[in-house]
C-alpha positions in Angstrom: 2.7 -48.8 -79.0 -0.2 -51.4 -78.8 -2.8 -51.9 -81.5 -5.7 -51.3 -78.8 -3.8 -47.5 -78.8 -4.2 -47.1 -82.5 -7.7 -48.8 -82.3 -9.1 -46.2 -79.7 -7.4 -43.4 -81.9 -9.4 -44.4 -84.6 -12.5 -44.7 -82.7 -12.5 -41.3 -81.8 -11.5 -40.2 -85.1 -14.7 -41.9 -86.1 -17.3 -41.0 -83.4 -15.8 -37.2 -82.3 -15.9 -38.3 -78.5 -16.0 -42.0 -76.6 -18.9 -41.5 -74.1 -18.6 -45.1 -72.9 -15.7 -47.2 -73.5 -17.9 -50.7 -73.1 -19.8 -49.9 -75.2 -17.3 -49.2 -78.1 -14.7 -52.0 -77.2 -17.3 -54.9 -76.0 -14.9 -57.9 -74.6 -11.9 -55.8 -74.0 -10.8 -55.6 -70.7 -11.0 -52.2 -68.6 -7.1 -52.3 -67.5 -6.1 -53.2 -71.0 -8.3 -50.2 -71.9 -7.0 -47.6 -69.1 -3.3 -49.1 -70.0 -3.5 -47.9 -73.8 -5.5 -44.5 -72.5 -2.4 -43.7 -70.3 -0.1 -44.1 -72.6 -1.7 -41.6 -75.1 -2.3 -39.0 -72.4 1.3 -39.1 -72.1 1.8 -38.2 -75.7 -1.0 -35.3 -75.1 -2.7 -37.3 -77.8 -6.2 -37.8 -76.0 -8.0 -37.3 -72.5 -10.3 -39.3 -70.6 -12.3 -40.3 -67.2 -12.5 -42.5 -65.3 -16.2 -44.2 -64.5 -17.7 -46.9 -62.0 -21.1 -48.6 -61.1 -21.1 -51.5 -59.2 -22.6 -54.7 -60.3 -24.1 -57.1 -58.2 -24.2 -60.9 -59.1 -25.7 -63.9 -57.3 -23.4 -66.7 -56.1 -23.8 -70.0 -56.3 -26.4 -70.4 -53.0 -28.2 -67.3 -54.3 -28.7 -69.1 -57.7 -30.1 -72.5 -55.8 -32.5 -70.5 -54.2 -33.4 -69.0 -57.3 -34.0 -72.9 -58.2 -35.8 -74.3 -55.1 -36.8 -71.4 -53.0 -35.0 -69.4 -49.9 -34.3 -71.2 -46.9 -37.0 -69.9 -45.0 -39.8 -70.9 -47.8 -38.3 -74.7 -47.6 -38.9 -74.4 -44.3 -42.4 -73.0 -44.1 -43.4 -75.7 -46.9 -41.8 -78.3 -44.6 -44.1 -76.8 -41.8 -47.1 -77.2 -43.8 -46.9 -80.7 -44.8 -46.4 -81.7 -41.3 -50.0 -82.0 -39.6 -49.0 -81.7 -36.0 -46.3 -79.5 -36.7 -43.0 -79.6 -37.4 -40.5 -80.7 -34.4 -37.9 -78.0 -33.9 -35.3 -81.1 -33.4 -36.3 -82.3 -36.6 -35.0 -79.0 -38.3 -31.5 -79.9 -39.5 -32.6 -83.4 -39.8 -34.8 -82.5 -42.8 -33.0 -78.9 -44.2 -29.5 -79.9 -43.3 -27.5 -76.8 -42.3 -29.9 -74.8 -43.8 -32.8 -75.5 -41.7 -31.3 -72.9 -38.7 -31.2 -70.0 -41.2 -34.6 -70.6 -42.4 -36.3 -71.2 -39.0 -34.7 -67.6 -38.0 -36.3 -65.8 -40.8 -39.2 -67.0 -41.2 -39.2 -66.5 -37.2 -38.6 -63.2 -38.6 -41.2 -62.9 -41.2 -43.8 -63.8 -39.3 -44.3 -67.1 -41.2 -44.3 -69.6 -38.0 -44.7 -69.9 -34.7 -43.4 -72.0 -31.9 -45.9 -74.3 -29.5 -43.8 -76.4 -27.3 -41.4 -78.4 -29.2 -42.6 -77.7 -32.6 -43.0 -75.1 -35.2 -46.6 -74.5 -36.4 -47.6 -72.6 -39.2 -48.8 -68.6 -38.2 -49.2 -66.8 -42.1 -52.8 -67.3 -43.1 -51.8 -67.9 -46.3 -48.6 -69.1 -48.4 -46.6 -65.8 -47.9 -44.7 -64.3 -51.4 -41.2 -65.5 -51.5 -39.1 -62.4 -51.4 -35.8 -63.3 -51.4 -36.5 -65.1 -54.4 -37.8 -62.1 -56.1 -35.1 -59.7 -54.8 -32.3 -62.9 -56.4 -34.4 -62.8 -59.9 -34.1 -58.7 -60.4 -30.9 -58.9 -58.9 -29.8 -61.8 -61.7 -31.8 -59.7 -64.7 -30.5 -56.1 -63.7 -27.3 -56.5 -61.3 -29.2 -54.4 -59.1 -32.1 -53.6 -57.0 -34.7 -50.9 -57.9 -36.5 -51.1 -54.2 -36.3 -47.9 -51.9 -34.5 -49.7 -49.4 -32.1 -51.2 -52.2 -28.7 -50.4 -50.4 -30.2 -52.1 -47.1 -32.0 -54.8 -48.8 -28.4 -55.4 -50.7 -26.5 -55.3 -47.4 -28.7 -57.8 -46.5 -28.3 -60.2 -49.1 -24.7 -59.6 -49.1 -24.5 -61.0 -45.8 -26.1 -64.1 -46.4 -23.8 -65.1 -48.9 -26.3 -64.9 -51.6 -24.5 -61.8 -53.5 -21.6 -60.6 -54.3 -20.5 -57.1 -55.6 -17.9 -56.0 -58.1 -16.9 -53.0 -59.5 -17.4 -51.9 -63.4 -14.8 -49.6 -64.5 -15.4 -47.6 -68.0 -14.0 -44.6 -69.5 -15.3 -41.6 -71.3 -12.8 -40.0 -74.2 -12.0 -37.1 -76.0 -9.4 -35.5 -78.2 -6.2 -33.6 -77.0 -4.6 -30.6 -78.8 -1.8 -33.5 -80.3 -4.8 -36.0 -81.6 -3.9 -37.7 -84.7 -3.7 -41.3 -86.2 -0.5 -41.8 -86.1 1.3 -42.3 -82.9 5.0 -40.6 -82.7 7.3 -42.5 -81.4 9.3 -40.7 -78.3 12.8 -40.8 -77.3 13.3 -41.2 -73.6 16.9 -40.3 -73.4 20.0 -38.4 -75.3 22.3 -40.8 -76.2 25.7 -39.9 -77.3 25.3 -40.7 -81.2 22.6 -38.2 -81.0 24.5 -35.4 -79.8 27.6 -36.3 -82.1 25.4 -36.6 -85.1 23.1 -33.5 -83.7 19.8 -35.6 -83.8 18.4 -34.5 -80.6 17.6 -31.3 -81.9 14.7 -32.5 -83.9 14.3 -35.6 -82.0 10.7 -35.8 -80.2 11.5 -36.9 -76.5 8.6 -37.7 -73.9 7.4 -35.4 -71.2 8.8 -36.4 -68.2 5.7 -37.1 -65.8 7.0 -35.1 -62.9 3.3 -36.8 -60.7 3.8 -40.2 -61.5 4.8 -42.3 -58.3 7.4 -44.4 -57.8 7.2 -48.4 -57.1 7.2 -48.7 -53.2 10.1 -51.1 -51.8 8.9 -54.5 -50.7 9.9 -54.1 -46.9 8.6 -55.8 -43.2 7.6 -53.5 -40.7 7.6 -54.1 -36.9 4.1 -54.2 -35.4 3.0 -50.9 -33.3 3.1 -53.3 -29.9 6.8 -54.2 -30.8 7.7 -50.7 -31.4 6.4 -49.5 -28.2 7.8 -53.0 -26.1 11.3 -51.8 -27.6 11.0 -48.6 -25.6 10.1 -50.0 -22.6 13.4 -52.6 -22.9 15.1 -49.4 -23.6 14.2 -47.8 -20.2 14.8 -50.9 -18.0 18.2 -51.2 -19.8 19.0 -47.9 -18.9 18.2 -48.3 -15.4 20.2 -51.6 -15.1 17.5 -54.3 -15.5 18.9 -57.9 -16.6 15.5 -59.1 -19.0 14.3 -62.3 -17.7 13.7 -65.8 -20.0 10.0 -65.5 -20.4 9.1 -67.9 -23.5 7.3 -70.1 -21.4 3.4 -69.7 -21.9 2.3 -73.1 -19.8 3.2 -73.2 -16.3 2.1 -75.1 -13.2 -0.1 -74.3 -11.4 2.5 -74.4 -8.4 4.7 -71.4 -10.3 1.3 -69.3 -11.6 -0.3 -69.4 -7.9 0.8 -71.3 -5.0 4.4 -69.8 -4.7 2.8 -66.4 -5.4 0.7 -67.0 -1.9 -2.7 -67.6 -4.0 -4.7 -69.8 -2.2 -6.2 -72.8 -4.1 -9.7 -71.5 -3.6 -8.9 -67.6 -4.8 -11.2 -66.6 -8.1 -8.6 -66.1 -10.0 -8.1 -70.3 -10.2 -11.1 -70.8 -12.0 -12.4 -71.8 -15.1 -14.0 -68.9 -15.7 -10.5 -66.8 -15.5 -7.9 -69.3 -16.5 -7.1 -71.7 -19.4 -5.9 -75.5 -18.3 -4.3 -77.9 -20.3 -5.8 -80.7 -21.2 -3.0 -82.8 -22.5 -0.8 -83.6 -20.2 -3.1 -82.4 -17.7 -0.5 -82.3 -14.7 3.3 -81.2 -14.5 5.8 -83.1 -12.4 6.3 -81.8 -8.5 9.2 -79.2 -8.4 12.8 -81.4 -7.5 13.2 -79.1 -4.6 10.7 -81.1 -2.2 12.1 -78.7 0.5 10.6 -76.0 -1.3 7.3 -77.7 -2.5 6.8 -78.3 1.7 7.3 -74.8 2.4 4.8 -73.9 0.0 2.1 -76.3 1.4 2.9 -75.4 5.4 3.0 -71.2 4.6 -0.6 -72.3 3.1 -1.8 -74.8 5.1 -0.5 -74.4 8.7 1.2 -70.8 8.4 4.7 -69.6 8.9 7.3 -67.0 8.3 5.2 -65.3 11.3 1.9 -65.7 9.3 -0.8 -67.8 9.9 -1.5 -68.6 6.3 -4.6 -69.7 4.8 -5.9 -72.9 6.9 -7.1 -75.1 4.2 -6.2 -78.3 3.2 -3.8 -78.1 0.5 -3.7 -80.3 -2.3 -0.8 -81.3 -4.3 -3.2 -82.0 -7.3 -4.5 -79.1 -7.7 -0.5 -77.3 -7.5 0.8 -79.8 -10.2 -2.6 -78.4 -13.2 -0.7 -77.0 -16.1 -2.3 -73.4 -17.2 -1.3 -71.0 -19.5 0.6 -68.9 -17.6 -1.7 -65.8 -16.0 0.9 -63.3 -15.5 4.9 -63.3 -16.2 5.4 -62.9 -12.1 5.6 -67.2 -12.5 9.0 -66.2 -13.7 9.9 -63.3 -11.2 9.4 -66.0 -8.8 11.3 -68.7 -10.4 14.5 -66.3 -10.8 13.7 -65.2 -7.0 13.9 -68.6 -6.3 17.3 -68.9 -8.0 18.5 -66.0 -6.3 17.9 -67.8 -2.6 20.7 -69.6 -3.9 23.1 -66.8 -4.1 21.0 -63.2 -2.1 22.8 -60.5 -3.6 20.9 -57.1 -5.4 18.7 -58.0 -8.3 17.1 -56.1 -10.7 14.4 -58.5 -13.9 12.1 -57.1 -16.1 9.7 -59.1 -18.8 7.5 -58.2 -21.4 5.8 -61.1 -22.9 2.2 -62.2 -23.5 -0.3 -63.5 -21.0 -3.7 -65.6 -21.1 -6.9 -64.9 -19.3 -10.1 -66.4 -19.5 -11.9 -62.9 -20.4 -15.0 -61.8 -22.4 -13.5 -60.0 -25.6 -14.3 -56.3 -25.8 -12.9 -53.2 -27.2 -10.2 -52.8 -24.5 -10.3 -56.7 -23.0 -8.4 -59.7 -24.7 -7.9 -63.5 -23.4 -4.6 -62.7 -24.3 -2.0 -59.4 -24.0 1.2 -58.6 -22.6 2.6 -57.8 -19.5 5.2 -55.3 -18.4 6.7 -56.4 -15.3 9.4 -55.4 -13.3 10.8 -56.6 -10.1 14.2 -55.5 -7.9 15.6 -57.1 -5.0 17.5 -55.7 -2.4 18.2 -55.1 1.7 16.3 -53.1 3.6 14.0 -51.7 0.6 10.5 -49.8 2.0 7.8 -49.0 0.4 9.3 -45.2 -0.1 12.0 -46.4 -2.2 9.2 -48.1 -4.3 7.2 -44.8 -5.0 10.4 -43.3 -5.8 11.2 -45.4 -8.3 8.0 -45.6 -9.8 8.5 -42.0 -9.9 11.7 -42.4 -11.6 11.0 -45.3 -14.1 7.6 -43.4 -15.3 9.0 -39.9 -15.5 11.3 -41.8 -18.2 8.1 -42.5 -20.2 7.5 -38.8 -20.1 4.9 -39.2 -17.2 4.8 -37.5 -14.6 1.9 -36.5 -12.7 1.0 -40.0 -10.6 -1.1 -41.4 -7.4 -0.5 -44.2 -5.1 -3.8 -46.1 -4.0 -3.6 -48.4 -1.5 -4.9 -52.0 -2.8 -5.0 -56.1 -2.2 -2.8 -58.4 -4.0 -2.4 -62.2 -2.4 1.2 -61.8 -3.0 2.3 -58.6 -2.3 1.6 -56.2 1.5 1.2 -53.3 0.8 0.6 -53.2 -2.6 -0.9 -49.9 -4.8 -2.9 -49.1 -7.8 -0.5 -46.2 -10.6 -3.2 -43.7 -11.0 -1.5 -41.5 -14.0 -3.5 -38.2 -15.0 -4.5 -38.4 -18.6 -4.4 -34.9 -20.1 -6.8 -35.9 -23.2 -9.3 -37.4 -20.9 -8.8 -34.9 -18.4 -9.1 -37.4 -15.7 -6.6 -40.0 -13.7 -6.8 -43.3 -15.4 -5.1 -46.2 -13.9 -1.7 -47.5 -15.5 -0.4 -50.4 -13.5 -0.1 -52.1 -10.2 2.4 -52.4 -7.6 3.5 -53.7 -4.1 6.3 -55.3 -2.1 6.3 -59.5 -2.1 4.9 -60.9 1.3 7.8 -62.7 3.3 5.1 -66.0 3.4 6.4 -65.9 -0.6 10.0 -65.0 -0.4 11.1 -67.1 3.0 9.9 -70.2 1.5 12.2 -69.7 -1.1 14.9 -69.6 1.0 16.1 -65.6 0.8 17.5 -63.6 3.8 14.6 -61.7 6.1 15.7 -58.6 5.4 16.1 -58.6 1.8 13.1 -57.1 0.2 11.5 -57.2 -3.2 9.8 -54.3 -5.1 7.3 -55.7 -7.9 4.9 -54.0 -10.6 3.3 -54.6 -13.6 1.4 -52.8 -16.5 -0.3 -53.5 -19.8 1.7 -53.3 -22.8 -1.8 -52.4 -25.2 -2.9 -49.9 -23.2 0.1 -47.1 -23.7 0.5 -48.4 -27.4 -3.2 -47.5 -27.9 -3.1 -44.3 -26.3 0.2 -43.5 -28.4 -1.4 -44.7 -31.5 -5.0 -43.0 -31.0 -6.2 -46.8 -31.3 -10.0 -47.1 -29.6 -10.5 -50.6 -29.7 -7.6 -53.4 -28.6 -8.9 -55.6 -31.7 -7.9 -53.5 -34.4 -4.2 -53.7 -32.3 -3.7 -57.2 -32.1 -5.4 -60.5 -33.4 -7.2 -61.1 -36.7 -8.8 -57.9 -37.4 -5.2 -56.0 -37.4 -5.1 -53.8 -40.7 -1.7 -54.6 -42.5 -1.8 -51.6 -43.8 -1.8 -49.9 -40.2 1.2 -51.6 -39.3 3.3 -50.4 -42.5 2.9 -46.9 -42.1 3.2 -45.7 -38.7 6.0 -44.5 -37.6 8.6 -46.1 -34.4 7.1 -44.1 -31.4 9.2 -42.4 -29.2 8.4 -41.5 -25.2 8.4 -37.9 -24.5 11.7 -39.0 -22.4 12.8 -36.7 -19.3 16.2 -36.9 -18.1 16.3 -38.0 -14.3 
């Protein structure tokens, strides 16, 4: 047993009760404090409590400002001394990286104004510093005593010019096996004790039937994973070969223009893709044969369409991107099956890129189920029929077919799935049968067809998980803590 136990023992001898443990052992750190407390509640020797009050203390901008004033005081001062005003380029030239903060706030406060290109001075008079007042309590109390003092906190807090810990102390008082002396417990019968018949006035200690055991260091597999291992699961089932999809930069040849996406289509922009800077440009594809029949079907027309009529550019085929969707390597391995038409089944799930405004349910980057089957004389009956099929497997089974526009696939349809929670239909993926302008150029047979659709990985993840916003599923923001303690999902599979 520690001296700090025999120490607190005879504390409480001394006072009758411990109402604050800081106060009694000044210096002596609250975990070595709780440690020794523990142990003598085991022995039924004392009780205690457990107290916290949180302490705020000023970093070390919050203690320069203290010294020289807040940042938006420097800047009003700097404001005054200029006659004609103070040039809002001249800012961080005179403040440094301050000088942004401090024109905000005193924006803010009410302290300047602009005119033109310069800040003037609006407060009749020199306005009273408060952030320096707030910092000065702050340091003399570790609090604030303002009405607004959790707000006014917050505030500081965010700045950077606080920071907040946590006090523990402890209240004590005597249990029904208090004494002076500590007893010292036997944890186990050994086999001299029962030979020699010790253990029957031996003292052992109270097994603590509560007390938690340590939690195995372990990995965990991240909710998406769990969820992308289902889907494999159900495309393996179904026959499904999974396709080499590692490749996040493509050409811009593989991401569009075999895909029948002309070189003027939205999706090409800036605003909706990411290019590579360096190397800017891939190398043409070695089957020129190919790379022609790309650039008549677009250009000129054929296969029986007419095509696009627009001058295509080879330039603009060859820009790397990061790949847009994972149908860049559906049509690669279609390509590779011209070589050698026979049945075909590919599925990918792999991650994406698009140019997007973040939100709660939008990314710049996510994953993409996709799946894609190749055979003779397929219609676009057999296709809702699978869909039927491969959904029902994910334990859905209420579905509409809407008719929609993709530049590679005619006719093509939105999944429309009805969501039971939302009590509405919510759309879960996209489908259609590849244009013959795509799949001729390749080089496959006329009458072998290609079935092809495509859904979001996140989205069923978060609807399995009760997750709102995509953030807190994937990136930065993802809780660690999330990730170790849900379970593996499984689909509410239906035999088919």
């Amino acid at each position: 047993m520690s001296e700090l136990a025999l120490t607190v023992l005879q504390a409480l001898d001394k006072a009758g009760s411990i109402k604050d443990s800081r106060s009694t052992f000044p210096g002596v750190p609250s975990a070595s404090i709780q440690a020794a407390l523990y142990s003598l509640t085991a022995r039924e020797m004392v009780t205690f409590k457990d107290h916290s009050i949180d302490k705020w203390d000023l970093t070390n901008e919050g203690k320069d400002i203290i010294a020289n004033g807040s940042h938006e005081m420097r800047l009003y001062d700097e404001v005054v001394k200029s006659m004609e005003g103070l040039k809002i380029a001249d800012v961080t030239k005179v403040l440094g990286d301050s000088g942004k903060v401090g024109q905000q706030r005193a924006f803010k406060n009410g302290w300047v104004k602009k005119e033109g290109d310069r800040l003037v001075v609006k407060a009749e008079q020199k306005p009273v510093d408060e952030t320096v007042v707030q910092l000065k309590e702050i340091q003399e109390t570790g609090t604030l005593s303002c009405k607004n003092s959790d707000k006014e906190l917050a505030e500081l807090k965010k700045r950077k010019l606080v920071a907040r810990s946590t006090i523990l102390y402890f209240s004590v008082e005597k249990a029904k096996e208090f004494a002076l002396e500590i007893k010292k417990f036997e944890t186990d019968i050994t086999s001299d004790m029962i030979q020699s018949g010790a253990w029957k006035t031996a003292t052992f200690k109270p097994y603590n039937f509560s007390a938690e055991g340590i939690r195995p260091q372990a990995g965990a597999f991240q909710p998406l994973n769990k969820v992308r291992e289902e889907f494999r699961k159900i495309f393996l089932s179904m026959g499904f070969t999974e396709m080499p999809s590692n490749q996040y930069v493509e050409s811009g040849f593989w991401n569009f223009d075999t895909l029948f996406v002309p070189q003027q289509h939205p999706a090409r922009d800036l605003q909706d893709t990411f290019y590579i800077k360096d190397p800017v440009a891939a190398d043409q594809p070695e089957d020129k044969a190919y790379w022609e029949n790309v650039r008549k079907v677009h250009q000129e027309g054929a296969y029986g369409s007419l095509g696009y009529r627009y001058p295509w550019k080879g330039e603009e085929s060859t820009k790397l991107v990061l790949r847009t969707h994972t149908t860049s390597i559906s049509a690669l391995l279609l390509k590779k099956l011209a070589e050698d038409p026979k049945p075909a089944r590919y599925f990918s799930i792999d991650r994406v890129f698009r140019n997007e405004a973040v939100d709660a349910t939008h990314l710049a980057e996510f994953h993409q189920v996709e799946g894609v089957i190749a055979d003779y004389g397929l219609t676009l009956g057999d296709l809702i029929g699978f869909m039927e099929r491969f959904f029902k497997k994910m334990g859905v089974e209420k579905l509409r077919f809407k008719p929609a526009y993709n530049p590679y696939t005619e006719p093509s349809m939105e999944i429309f799935s009805y969501h039971e929670g939302l009590d509405k239909w919510v759309e879960i993926g996209n489908s259609g049968m590849f244009r013959p302008e795509m799949l001729e150029a390749m080089g496959l047979p006329k009458d072998m067809r290609v079935h092809g659709w495509g859904l979001s990985l996140e989205r069923p993840t978060m609807i399995k998980y009760g997750v709102s916003n995509i953030r807190e599923l994937l990136g930065h923001k993802v809780s660690l803590d999330f990730v170790e303690t849900n379970p593996a999902v499984r689909f509410d599979e239906k035999l088919v």
